[in-house]
C-alpha positions as CSV (number, residue, x, y, z in Angstrom):
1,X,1.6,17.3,-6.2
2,X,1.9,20.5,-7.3
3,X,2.3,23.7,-4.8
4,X,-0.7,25.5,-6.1
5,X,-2.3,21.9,-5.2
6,X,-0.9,21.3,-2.2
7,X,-2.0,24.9,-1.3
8,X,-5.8,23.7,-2.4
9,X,-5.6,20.6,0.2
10,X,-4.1,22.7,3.2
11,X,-6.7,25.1,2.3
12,X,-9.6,22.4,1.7
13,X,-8.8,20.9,5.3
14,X,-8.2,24.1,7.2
15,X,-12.1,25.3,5.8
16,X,-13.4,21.7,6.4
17,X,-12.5,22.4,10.4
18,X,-13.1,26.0,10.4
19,X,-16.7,25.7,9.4
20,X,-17.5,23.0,11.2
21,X,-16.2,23.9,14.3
22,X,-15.0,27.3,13.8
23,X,-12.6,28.4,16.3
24,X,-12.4,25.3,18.0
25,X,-9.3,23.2,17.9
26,X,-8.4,21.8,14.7
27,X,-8.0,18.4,16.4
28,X,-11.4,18.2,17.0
29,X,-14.2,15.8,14.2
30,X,-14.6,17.2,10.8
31,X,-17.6,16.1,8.9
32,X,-17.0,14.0,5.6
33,X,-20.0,14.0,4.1
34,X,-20.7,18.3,4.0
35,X,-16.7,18.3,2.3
36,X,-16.6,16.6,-0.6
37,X,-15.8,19.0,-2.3
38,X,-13.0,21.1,-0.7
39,X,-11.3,17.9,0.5
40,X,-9.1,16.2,-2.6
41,X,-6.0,15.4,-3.8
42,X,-5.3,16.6,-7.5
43,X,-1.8,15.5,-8.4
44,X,-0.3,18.0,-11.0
45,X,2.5,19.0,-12.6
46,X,4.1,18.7,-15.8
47,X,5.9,15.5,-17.7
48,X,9.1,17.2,-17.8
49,X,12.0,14.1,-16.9
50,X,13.7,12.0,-18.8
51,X,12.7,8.4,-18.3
52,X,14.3,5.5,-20.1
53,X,13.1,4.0,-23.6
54,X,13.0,0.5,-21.3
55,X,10.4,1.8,-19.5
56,X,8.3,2.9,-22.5
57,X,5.5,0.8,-23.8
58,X,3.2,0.9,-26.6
59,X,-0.6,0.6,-25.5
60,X,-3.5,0.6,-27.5
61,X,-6.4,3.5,-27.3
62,X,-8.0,2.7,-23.7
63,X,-12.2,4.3,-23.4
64,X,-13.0,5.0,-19.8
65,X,-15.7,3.3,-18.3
66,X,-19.2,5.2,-18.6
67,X,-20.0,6.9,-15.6
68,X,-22.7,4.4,-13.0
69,X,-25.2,5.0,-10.8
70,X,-23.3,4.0,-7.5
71,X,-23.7,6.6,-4.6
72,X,-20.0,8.0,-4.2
73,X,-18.2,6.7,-0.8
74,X,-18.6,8.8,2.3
75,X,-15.2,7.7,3.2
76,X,-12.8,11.0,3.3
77,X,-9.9,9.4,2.4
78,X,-11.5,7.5,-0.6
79,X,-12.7,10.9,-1.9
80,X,-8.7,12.7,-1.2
81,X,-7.0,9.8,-3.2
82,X,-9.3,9.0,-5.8
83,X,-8.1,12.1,-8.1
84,X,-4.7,11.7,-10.1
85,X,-3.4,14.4,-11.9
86,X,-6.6,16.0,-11.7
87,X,-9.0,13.6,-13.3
88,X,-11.1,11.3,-11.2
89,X,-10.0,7.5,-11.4
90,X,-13.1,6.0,-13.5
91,X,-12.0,2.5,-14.4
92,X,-10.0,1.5,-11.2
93,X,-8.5,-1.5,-12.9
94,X,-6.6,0.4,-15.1
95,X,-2.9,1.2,-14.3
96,X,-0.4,4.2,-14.7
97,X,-0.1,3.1,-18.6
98,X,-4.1,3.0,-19.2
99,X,-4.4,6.4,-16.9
100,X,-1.2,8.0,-18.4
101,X,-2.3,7.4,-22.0
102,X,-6.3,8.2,-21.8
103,X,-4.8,11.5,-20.2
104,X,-3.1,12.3,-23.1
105,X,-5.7,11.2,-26.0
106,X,-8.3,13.4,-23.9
107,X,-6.3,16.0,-24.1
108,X,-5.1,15.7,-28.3
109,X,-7.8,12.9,-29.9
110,X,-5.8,13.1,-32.7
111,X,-2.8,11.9,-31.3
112,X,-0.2,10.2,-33.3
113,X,1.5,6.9,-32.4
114,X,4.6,8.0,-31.2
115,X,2.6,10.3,-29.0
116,X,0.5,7.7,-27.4
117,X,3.8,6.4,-25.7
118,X,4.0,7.6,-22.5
119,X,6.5,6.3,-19.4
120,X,5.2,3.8,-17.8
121,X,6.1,5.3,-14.8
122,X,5.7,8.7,-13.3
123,X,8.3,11.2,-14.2
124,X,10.7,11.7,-11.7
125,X,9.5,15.3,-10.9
126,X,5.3,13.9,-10.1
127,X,7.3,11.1,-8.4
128,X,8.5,13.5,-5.9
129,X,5.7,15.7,-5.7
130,X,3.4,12.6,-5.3
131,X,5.6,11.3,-2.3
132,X,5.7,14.7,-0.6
133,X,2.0,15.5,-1.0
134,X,1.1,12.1,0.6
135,X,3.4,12.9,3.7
136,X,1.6,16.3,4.0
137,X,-1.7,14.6,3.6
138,X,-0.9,12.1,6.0
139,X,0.4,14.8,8.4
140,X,-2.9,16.8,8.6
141,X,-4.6,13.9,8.4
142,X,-3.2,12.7,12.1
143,X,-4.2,15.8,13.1
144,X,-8.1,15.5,12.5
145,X,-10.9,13.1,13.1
146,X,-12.8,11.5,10.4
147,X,-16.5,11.1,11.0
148,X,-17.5,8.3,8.9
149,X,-20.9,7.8,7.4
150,X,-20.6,3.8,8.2
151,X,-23.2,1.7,6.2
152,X,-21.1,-1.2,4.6
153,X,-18.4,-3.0,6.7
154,X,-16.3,-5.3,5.3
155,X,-14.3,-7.9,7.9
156,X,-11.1,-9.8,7.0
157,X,-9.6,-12.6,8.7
158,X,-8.0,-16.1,7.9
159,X,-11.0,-18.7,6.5
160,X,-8.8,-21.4,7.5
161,X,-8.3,-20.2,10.9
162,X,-11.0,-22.0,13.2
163,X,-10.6,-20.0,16.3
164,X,-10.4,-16.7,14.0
165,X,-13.5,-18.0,12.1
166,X,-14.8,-17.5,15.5
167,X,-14.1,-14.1,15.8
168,X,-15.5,-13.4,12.5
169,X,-19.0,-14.6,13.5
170,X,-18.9,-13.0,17.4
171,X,-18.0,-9.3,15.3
172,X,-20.4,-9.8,12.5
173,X,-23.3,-10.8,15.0
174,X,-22.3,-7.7,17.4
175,X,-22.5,-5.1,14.0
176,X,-26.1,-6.8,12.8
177,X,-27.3,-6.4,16.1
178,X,-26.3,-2.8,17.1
179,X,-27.6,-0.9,14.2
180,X,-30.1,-1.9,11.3
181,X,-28.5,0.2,8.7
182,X,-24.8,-2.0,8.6
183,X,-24.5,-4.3,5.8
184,X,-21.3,-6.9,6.8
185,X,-19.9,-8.6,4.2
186,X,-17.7,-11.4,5.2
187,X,-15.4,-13.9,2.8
188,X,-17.4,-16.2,0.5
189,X,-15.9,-19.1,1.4
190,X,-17.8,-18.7,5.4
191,X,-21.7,-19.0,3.5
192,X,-20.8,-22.8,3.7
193,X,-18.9,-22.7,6.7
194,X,-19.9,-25.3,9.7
195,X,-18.2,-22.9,12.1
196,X,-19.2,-19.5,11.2
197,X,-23.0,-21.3,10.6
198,X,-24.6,-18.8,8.6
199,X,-28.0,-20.1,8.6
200,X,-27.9,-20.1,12.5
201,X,-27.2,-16.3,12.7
202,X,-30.1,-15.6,10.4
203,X,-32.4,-17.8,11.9
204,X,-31.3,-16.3,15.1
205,X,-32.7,-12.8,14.3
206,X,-34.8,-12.6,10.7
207,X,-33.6,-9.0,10.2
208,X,-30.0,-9.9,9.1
209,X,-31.6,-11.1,6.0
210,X,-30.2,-9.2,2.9
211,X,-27.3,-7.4,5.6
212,X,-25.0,-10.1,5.7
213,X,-23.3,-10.3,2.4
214,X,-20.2,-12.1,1.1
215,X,-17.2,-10.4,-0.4
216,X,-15.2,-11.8,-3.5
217,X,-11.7,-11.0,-4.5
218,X,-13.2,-9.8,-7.7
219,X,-15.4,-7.8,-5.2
220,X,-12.3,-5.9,-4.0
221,X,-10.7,-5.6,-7.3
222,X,-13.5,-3.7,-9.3
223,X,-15.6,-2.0,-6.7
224,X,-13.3,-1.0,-3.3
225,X,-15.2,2.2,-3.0
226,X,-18.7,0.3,-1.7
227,X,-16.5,-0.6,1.7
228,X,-16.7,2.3,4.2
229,X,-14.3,0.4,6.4
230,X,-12.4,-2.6,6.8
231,X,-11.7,-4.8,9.8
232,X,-8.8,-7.0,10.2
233,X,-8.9,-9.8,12.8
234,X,-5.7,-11.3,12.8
235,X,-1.9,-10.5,13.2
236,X,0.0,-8.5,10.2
237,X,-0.4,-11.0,7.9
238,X,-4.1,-10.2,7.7
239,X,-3.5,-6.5,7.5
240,X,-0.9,-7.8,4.2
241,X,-3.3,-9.5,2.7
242,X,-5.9,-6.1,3.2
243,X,-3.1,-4.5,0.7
244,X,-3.4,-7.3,-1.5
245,X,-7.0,-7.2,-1.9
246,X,-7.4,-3.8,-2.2
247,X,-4.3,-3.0,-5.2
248,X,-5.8,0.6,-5.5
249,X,-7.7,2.4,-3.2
250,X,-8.2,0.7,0.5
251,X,-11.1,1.7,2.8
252,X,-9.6,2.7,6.0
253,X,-8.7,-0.2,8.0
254,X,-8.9,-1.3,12.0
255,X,-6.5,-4.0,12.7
256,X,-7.5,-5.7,16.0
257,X,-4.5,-8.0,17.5
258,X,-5.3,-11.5,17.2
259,X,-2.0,-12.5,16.2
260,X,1.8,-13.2,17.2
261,X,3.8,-9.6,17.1
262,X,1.6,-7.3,15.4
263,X,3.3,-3.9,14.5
264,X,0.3,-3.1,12.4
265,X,-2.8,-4.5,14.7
266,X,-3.0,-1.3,17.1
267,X,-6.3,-2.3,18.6
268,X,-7.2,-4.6,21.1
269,X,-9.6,-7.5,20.2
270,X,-11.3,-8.0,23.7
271,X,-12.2,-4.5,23.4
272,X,-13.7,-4.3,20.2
273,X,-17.4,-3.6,21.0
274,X,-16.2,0.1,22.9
275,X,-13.4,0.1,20.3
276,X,-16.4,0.1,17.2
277,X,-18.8,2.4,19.0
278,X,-16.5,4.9,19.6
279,X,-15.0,4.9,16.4
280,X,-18.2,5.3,14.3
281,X,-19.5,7.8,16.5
282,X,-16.6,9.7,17.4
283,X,-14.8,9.4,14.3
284,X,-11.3,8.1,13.5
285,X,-7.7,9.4,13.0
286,X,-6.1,7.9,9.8
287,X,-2.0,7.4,9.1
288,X,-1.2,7.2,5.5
289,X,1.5,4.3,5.2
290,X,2.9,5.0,1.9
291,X,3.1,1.5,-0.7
292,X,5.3,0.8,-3.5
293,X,4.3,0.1,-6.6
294,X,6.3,-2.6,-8.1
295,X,6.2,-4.0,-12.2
296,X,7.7,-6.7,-13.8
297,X,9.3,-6.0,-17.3
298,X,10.0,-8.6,-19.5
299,X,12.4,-8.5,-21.9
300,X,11.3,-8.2,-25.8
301,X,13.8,-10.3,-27.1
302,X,15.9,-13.0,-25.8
303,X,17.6,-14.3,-29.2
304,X,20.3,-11.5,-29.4
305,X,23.5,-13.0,-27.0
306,X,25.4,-10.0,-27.1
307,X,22.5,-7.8,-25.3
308,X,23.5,-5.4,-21.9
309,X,21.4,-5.0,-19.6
310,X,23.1,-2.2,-17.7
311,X,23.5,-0.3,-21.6
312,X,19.6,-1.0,-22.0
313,X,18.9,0.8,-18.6
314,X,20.8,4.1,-18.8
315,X,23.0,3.8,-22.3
316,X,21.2,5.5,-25.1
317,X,19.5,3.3,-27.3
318,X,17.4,4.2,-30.9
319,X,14.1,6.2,-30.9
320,X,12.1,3.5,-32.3
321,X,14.0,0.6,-30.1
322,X,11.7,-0.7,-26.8
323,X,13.7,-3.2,-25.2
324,X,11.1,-4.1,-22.1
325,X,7.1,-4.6,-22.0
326,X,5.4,-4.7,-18.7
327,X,3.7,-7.7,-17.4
328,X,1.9,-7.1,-14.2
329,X,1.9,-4.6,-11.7
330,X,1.7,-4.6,-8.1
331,X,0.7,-2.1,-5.1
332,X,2.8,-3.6,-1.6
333,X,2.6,-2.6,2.0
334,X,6.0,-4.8,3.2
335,X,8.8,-5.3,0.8
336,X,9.7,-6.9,-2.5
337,X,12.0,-9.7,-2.8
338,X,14.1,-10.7,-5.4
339,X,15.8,-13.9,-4.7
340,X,17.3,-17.3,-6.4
341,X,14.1,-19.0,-5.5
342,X,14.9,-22.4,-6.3
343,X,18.1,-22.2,-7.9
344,X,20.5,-24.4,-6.1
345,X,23.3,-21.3,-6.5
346,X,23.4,-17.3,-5.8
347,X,21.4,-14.9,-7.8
348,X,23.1,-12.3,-10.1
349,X,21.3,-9.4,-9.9
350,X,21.8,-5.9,-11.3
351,X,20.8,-3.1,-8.7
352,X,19.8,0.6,-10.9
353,X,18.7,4.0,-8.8
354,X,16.9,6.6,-11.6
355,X,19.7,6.6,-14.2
356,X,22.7,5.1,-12.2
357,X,23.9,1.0,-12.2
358,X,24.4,0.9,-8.3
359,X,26.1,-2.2,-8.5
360,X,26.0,-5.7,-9.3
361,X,24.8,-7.9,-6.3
362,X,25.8,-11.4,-5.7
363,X,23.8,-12.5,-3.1
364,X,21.2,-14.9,-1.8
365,X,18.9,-12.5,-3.0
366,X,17.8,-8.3,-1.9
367,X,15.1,-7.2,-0.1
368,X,13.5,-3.6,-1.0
369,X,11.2,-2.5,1.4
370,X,8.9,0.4,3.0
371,X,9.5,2.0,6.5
372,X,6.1,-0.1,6.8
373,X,8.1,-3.6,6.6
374,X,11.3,-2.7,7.8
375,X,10.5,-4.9,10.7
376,X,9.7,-7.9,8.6
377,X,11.3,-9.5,6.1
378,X,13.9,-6.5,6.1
379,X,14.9,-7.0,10.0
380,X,15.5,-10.8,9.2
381,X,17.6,-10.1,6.5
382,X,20.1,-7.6,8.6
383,X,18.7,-4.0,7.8
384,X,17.5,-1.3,9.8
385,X,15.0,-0.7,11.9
386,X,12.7,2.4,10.5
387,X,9.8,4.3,11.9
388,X,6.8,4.0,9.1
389,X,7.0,8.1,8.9
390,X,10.3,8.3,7.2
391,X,9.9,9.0,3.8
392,X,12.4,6.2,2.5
393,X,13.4,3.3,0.8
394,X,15.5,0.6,2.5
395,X,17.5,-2.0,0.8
396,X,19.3,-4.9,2.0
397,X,21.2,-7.7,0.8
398,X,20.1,-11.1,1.5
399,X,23.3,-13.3,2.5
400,X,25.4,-11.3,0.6
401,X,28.4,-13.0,-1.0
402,X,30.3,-10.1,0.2
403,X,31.4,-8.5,3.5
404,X,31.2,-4.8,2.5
405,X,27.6,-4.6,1.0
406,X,25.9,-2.6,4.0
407,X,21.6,-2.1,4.2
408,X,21.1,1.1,2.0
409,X,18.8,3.5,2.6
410,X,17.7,5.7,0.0
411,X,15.0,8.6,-0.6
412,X,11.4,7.2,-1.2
413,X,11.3,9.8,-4.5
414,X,14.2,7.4,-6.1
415,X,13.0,5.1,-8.7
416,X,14.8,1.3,-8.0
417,X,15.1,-1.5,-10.9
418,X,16.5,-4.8,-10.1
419,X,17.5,-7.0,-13.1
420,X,18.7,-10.0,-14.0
421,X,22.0,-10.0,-16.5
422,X,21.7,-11.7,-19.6
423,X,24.7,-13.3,-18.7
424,X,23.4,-14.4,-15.6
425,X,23.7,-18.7,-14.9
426,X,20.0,-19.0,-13.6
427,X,17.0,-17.3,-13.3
428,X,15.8,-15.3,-10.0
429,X,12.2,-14.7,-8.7
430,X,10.2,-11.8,-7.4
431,X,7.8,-11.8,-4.7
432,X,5.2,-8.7,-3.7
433,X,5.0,-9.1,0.1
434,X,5.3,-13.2,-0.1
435,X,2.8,-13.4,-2.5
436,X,2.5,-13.3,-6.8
437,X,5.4,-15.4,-6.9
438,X,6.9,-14.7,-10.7
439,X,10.0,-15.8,-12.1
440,X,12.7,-13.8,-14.4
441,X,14.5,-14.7,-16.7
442,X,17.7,-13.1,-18.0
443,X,17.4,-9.5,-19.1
444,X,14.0,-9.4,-16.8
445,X,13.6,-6.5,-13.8
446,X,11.3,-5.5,-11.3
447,X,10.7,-1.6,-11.1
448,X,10.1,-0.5,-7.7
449,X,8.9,3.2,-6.7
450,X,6.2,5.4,-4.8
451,X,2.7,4.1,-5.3
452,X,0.0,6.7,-5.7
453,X,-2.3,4.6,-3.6
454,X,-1.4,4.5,0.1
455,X,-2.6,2.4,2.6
456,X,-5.5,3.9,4.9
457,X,-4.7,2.6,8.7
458,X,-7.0,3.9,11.2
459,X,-4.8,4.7,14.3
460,X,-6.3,4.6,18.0
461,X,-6.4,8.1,20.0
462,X,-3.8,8.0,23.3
463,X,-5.5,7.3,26.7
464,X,-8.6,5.4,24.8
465,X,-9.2,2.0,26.3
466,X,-8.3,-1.0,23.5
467,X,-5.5,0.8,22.3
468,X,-2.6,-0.7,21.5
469,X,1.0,-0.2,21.6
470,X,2.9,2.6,19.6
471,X,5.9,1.7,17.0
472,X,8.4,2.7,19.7
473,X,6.7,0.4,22.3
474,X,5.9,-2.3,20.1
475,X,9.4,-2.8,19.0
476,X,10.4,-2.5,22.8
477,X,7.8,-5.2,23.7
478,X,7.7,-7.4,20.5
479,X,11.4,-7.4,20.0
480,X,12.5,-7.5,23.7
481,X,14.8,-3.8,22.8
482,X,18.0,-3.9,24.2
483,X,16.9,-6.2,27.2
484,X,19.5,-7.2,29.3
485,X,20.7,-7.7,32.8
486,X,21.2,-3.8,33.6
487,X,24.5,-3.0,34.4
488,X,25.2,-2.8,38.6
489,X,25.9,0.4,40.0
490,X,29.9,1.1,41.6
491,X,29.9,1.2,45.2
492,X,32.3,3.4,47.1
493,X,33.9,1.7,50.0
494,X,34.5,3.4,53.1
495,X,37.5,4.1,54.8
C-alpha cells in the first residue's frame, strides 16, 4: 500500500469513529453500513522490481465480469479488502495473472504481446507495501468494533461428525428462532441428513421455510460476499477448512471450541447463544491473520537434460525464453509442505529467497509456514513457536539429513520458491495446509509469499463471558508450557 493510501485508511477509520461517536473513545462501535465509502483498502504503487522471466507467463485477454444486481455486503472487512491496486475485484475467481493483466489492457487497449506479460507475482516493492498495509489494517482494526448488518449466516462444521452434526442443528434452530430476518445456510450434504433432520426443523416452525438454505463449495468459490459471517463448530481443522473454502475474501469468522487444542476456536460453545447476541448487537473486533499465497510452476520443458534449475531462477536467461507456467494457485492459513510423499528416499529440494539460492535441502521434506501455524505442522517438525502478529515467515526442515540446518525465520515481505532439481532421483509433493495434494516433478517449484487476502477472525472482547483463552494462555494450557515440578526453595539451617 502506498503512503498516500495508507494515509486515506487511517484517515477513513479515524472519520468513521469521529462521526459516529465524536469525541468518544475510539474503541467504542463504528457503524459499517453509513462508511462504505471512507472505509477501503486501495493497494498502490508502481511495478518497479525485477522479477524473474520464470515467473512470467503468457495469458490471453481476460473481460471482467459485467457488473450484477447483488446488494454489496454490509460486512466492513469485505468492503476494506475487496479493492486491489485501486480497482474493485469484479470476477473473484480470477487470480493475480487475470487481475495483473486486465489492469494493464484497461489501462493501454492496444497493448502489444510482450506487454500483456506481467509477473505473476507482485513486485517486490507492492509485496511489501501489501504486507505492511495489512498489519496496519489489522492494527486499527483491534482497536474498533464492527457493527454488522447480519442477514445471512453461514455455519461450518464436520458432516461426518455425528455429535458435531448435532451442534449444527441446536445453532441453526437457535438463529431461525431468534430473529426472522436470518437466512442459515448450512452444508448440502445435511438436506438428507437423518441427524440434522431437516424436514423436522421446518415442520417444527413453518416460518424457517425459504431461511434455511444449503451452501455449496461452488457457493463459496463464486459468491463469498453473500455470507455476512461465518461460524465454525469444531477444533482448527474446521477453521482450515474456512480458509479453504473461502480462497479469496472470507466473511469474518467465530470459531467456537468443539475440538481437541484449538489455538484458533476463541469462543466457548456452551456459551454461544450470549456469545451470538452480543456479537450482532454489540458488534465485533476482527484480527487480520495474514495467508500465503502459494502456486505451483510447472516446468515447460522436460526433454533438455542439461537444464539448471538454480541458473533458471536467478541466472539471466533470453527475453523471449519462459521456462515455468503456473498451474494452480492457493490462499493458506497454516503452512505449505513440501515433502517426498511416497518416495521410499529423501527429497532434494532447492530452497530460493527473492533472487538468492538459500541452499539445497536434503531432508524428509520443509515446512513453510505463517505465524498462524507455527503451532501446527511447524511445532512438530522442530521450529519455533510464533505469536500470529509477527510479520514473518518461518521455515523448517523436516528430518533434515543434516545437523546444522536450524528453523529459519525470515521477513513475511520475502518471496520463497522451493524446487525440485532436474537432477533430482524422485519426485516430491506439495500440500496447501494438508490438502490439494500435487506432485512435482523435476524442475517443478512452489512459490510461496504474502497473500492479498487475509483471513477475517473475529476475536472475543476480555472479561466477556464465552471467551476463550489468549495465544499466550493457550499455548500455556494446550501445550502444558514449561510444566514441571517447581524447583524447592534453600533452607537456611540454624545454628
Amino acid at each position: 500500500m502506498a503512503n498516500s493510501s495508507l494515509d486515506q485508511l487511517s484517515q477513513g477509520v479515524q472519520d468513521a469513529i469521529e462521526n459516529e461517536l465524536g469525541e468518544q473513545d475510539s474503541k467504542s462501535i463504528t457503524s459499517v453500513n453509513s462508511h462504505d465509502d471512507a472505509l477501503e483498502v486501495v493497494f498502490e504503487g508502481g511495478s518497479s522490481g525485477r522479477r524473474r522471466k520464470a515467473s512470467l507467463a503468457h495469458h490471453p485477454p481476460m473481460a471482467s465480469r459485467p457488473d450484477n444486481g447483488r446488494r454489496t455486503t454490509a460486512c466492513i472487512v469485505h468492503s476494506l479488502i475487496q479493492k486491489t491496486d485501486g480497482l474493485p475485484v469484479k470476477d473473484l475467481s480470477q487470480s493475480y495473472e487475470g487481475l495483473a493483466q486486465e489492469r494493464r489492457l484497461d489501462k493501454d487497449p492496444h497493448a502489444q504481446a510482450d506487454e500483456t506479460q506481467h509477473s505473476r507475482l507482485l513486485t517486490k516493492k507492492e509485496i511489501s507495501d501489501m504486507a505492511f498495509g495489512i498489519r496496519e489494517l489489522s492494527k486499527k482494526l483491534s482497536q474498533i468494533r464492527l457493527k454488522l448488518k447480519v442477514r445471512n449466516i453461514f455455519i461450518l462444521g464436520k458432516a461426518h461428525d455425528e455429535a458435531l452434526i448435532v451442534n449444527s442443528r441446536e445453532t441453526t434452530d437457535w438463529l431461525l428462532t431468534k430473529d426472522a430476518a436470518y437466512n442459515v445456510y448450512v452444508e448440502q450434504t445435511l438436506e438428507a441428513n437423518k441427524i440434522f433432520d431437516a424436514t423436522g426443523l421446518l415442520e417444527k416452525n413453518p416460518s424457517y421455510h425459504g431461511r434455511l438454505k444449503y451452501w455449496t463449495n461452488e457457493m463459496c468459490a463464486q459468491k463469498p460476499q453473500m455470507f455476512d459471517i461465518v461460524l465454525a463448530l469444531g477444533g482448527d481443522g474446521t477453521v482450515l477448512y474456512a480458509s479453504w473454502l473461502f480462497q479469496r475474501i472470507v466473511p469474518p469468522t467465530i470459531a467456537f471450541s468443539l475440538g481437541s487444542l484449538g489455538f484458533l476456536t476463541k469462543f466457548d460453545y456452551e456459551l454461544y447463544p450470549q456469545s451470538l447476541s452480543t456479537a450482532f448487537s454489540d458488534g465485533i473486533t476482527v484480527s487480520l491473520r495474514i495467508r500465503f499465497e502459494a502456486t505451483v510452476m510447472r516446468s515447460s520443458d522436460r526433454d533438455d537434460k542439461s537444464r539448471d534449475l538454480v541458473e533458471e531462477l536467478i541466472g539471466e536467461e533470453a527475453e523471449d525464453h519462459h521456462t515455468h507456467k503456473p498451474d494452480g494457485t492457493y490462499n493458506i492459513l497454516n503452512e505449505v509442505v513440501v515433502d517426498r510423499g511416497p518416495n521410499p528416499t529423501m527429497s532434494s529440494i532447492e530452497l530460493f529467497g527473492d533472487d538468492e539460492h538459500f541452499t539445497t535441502v536434503q531432508a524428509d521434506g520443509i515446512c513453510v509456514s505463517t505465524p498462524t501455524g507455527s503451532t501446527a505442522y511447524n511445532l512438530a517438525a522442530g521450529g519455533s513457536l510464533c505469536h500470529p502478529d509477527n510479520p514473518v515467515v518461518l521455515v523448517t526442515a523436516i528430518c533434515a539429513h543434516t545437523l546444522s540446518f536450524r528453523p529459519v525465520i525470515l521477513p513475511d515481505t520475502i518471496v520463497l520458491r522451493c524446487g525440485v532439481p532436474y537432477d533430482a532421483r524422485t519426485s516430491s509433493w506439495a500440500s496447501f495446509d494438508g490438502r490439494e495434494r500435487v506432485e512435482l516433478k523435476p524442475g517443478d517449484y512452489v512459490t510461496v509469499s504474502a497473500s492479498r487476502f487475509p483471513f477475517p477472525s473475529v476475536v472475543p472482547m476480555r472479561g466477556v463471558r464465552g471467551a476463550g483463552l489468549g495465544w499466550i494462555e493457550s499455548i500455556s494450557e494446550k501445550l502444558a508450557w514449561n510444566s514441571r515440578q517447581k524447583q524447592k526453595a534453600f533452607k537456611e539451617w540454624d545454628e
